[in-house]
N, C-alpha and C positions, 0 to 999 in steps of 0.2 A: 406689535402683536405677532408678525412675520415673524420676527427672530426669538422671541420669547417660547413660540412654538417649537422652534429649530431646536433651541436651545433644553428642551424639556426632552422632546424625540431622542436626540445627543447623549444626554444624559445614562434616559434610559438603555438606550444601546451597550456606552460604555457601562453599566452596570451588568447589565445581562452578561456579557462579556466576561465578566470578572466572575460573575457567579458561576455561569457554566463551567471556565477554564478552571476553576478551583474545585469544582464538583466533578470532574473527569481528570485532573491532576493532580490534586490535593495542593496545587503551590499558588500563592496569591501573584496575580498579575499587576505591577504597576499603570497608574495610570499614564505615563509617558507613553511604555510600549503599546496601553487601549490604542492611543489617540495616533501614533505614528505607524503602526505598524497590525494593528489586525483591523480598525475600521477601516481603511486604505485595501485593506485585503479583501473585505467584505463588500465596498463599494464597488471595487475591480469585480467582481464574481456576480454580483446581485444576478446580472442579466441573462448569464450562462444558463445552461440547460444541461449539458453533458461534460462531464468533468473529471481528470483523472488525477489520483492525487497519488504520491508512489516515494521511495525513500528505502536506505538498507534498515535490514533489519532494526527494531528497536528505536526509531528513526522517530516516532510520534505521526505516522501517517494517521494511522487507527483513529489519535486524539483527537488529529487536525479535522478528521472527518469528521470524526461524530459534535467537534464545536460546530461547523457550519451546519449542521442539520439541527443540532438543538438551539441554535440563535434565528437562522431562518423561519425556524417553526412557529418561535415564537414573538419574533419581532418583524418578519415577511411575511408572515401567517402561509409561508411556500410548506408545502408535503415533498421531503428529502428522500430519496431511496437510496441507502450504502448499497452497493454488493461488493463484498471484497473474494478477490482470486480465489484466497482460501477455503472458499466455501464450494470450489470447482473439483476441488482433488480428485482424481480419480483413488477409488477403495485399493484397498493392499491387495486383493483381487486381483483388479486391473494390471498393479503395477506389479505383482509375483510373475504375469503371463507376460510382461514388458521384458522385466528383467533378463526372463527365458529365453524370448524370441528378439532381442535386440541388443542389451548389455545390462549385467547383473545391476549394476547403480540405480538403474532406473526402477529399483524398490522403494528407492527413499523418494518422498513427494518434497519436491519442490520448483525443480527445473522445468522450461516446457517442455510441453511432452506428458507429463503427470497433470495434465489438468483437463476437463472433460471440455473442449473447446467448443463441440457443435453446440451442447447445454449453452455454455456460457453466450454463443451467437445466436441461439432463439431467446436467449433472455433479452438480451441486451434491442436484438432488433424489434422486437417485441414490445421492450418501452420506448422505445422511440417512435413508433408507431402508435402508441397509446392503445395495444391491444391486453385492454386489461379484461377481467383479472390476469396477474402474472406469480407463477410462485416460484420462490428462489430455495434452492436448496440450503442446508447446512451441514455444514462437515464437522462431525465429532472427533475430535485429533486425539481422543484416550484411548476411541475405537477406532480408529483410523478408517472409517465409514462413514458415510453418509448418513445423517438420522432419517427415519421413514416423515419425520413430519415436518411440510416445508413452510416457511412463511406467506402469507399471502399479502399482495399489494394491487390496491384497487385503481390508485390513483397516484400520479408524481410528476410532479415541477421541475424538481430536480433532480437528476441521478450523478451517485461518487461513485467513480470504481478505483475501491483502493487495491493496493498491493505492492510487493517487494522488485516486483516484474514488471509492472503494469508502464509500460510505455517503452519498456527496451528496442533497440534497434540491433536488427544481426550480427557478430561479431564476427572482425575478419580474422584468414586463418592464418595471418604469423602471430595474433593475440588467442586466436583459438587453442593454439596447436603447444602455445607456450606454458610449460608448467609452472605452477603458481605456489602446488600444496603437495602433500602427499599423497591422498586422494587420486588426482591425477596422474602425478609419475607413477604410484605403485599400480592404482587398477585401471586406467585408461589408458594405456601402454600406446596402444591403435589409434586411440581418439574417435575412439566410435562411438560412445558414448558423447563426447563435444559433437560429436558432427552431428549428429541424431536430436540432438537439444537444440541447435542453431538451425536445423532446419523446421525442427517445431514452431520454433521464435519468430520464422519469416511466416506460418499462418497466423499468428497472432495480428500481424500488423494492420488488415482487414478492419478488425475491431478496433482496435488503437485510432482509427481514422475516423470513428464515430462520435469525436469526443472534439469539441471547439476548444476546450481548455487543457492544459494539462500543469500541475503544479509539482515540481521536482522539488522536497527535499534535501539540501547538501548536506552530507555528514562530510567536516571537515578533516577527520584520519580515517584509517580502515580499523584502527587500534578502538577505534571507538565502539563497531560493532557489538564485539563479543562481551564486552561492559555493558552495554547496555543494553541488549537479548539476556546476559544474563543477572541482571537486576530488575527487568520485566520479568523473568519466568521467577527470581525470588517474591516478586510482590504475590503473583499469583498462587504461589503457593504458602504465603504468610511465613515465608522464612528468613531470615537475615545471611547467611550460608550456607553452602551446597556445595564441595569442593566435588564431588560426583559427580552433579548437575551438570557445574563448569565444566568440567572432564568431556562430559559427552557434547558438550555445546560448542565446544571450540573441536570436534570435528563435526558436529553438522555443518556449521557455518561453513566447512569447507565447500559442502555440495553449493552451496551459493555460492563462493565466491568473485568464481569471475563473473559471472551477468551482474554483479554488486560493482566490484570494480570496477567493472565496461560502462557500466551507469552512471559511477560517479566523475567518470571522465567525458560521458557524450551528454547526458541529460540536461546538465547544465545548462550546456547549448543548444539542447533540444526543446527544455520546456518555455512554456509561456509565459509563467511564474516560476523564479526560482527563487527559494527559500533558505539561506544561509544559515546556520543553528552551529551552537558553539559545544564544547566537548559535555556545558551541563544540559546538552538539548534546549537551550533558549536560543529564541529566535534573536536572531542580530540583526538579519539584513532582509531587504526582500528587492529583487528586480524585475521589476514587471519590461516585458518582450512586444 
């Protein structure tokens, strides 16, 4: 009867599984990789509390998150809370007066620096403390503003803090100072701009410590990036091509670059869970730390 039980609970896991991953991907999950590679993921996790999930751009951090929240929910019966970076932005606002008084770059949101950190550290300590209610902003990236209306959460088990950032460690200044793009050599001549981001990056790590887990993504090339940000921003926009799109996206991705490449060379070794994905985004490997 023991095992008859198991064996039903089992089941429906790996269905759930399958259901949600094709209902947030549209791609059918075998059941080889249910059984070897995301229960294994979920059992490792079940017990966590605070959890950082992070990955370059396009990476499926978003996905990975919103699967553990929608299986939790409904087969832990846990209350999940995402807050992702992105929703920290500081407004064009903030960052036109940045730009001004520190180096023009810091217009574009991305780097730290561009994210409103003490918000994010009254959120964050905030649920960890269970002083709820707690409300989380959200950032409208068509208005590059914050919307006036914020979500509200009453209660949570457990919290993801996703993002493209989210667990970086300082970089040092023969990787700082080394130019990568153009970006760099033509407008950070000084490195004022790097030096100003890296020292943002060291108040990040405060918060980074609030987290028992952290799950690092590996994107196996850097080629893979701009492919895949720019086949996400086609889905969202129901397009098949955008040679414009592309155009501007392969110098955004500049402003990321190196805290992307400093990440996929330290995180590895830094996370808890590291998660191997091959050039079509499927997961391959997983090593747990």
């Amino acid at each position: 009867m023991i095992r008859r039980n198991y064996n039903v609970k089992e089941k429906l896991i790996e269905n759930l599984i399958k259901e949600e991953f094709y209902n947030i991907s549209g791609r059918i999950l075998k059941l080889t990789d249910i059984k070897n590679i995301y229960i294994p993921l979920f059992n490792k996790i079940s017990s966590k509390k605070m959890i950082m999930v992070a990955g370059s751009q396009g990476s499926g951090k978003s996905s990975l998150s919103e699967l553990i929240k929608n299986v939790y929910k409904k087969h832990y019966q846990k209350k999940v809370t995402i807050i992702s970076i992105d929703d920290f932005y500081h407004s064009i606002k903030k960052r036109n007066a940045m730009s001004k008084n520190i180096h023009p770059l810091f217009k574009v949101r991305g780097v730290p620096g561009t994210h409103d950190i003490a918000l994010l550290r009254d959120v964050l300590w905030n649920i960890k403390k269970k002083q709820f209610p707690i409300y989380l902003p959200i950032f409208d990236k068509t208005k590059d503003a914050r919307k006036k209306y914020r979500k509200k959460i009453t209660s949570s088990d457990l919290v993801i803090f996703e993002g493209w950032c989210v667990g970086a460690s300082p970089l040092p200044n023969e990787y700082l100072f080394k130019n990568i793009n153009t970006i760099e050599k033509n407008s950070d001549k000084q490195h004022i701009w790097r030096k100003n981001y890296n020292r943002y990056l060291k108040d990040y790590q405060d918060l980074f410590k609030l987290f028992n887990c952290y799950i690092y993504i590996l994107n196996p090339s850097w080629k893979n990036v701009i492919s895949w940000k720019y086949k996400q921003e086609l889905k969202l926009r129901s397009q098949k091509s955008n040679l414009k799109l592309l155009s501007k996206l392969k110098e955004f991705i500049m402003y990321y670059e190196k805290i992307t490449r400093w990440m996929m060379k330290t995180s590895k070794l830094n996370s808890n869970i590291l998660i191997k994905v091959d050039k079509y985004q499927k997961f391959q490997k997983i090593i747990y730390k």
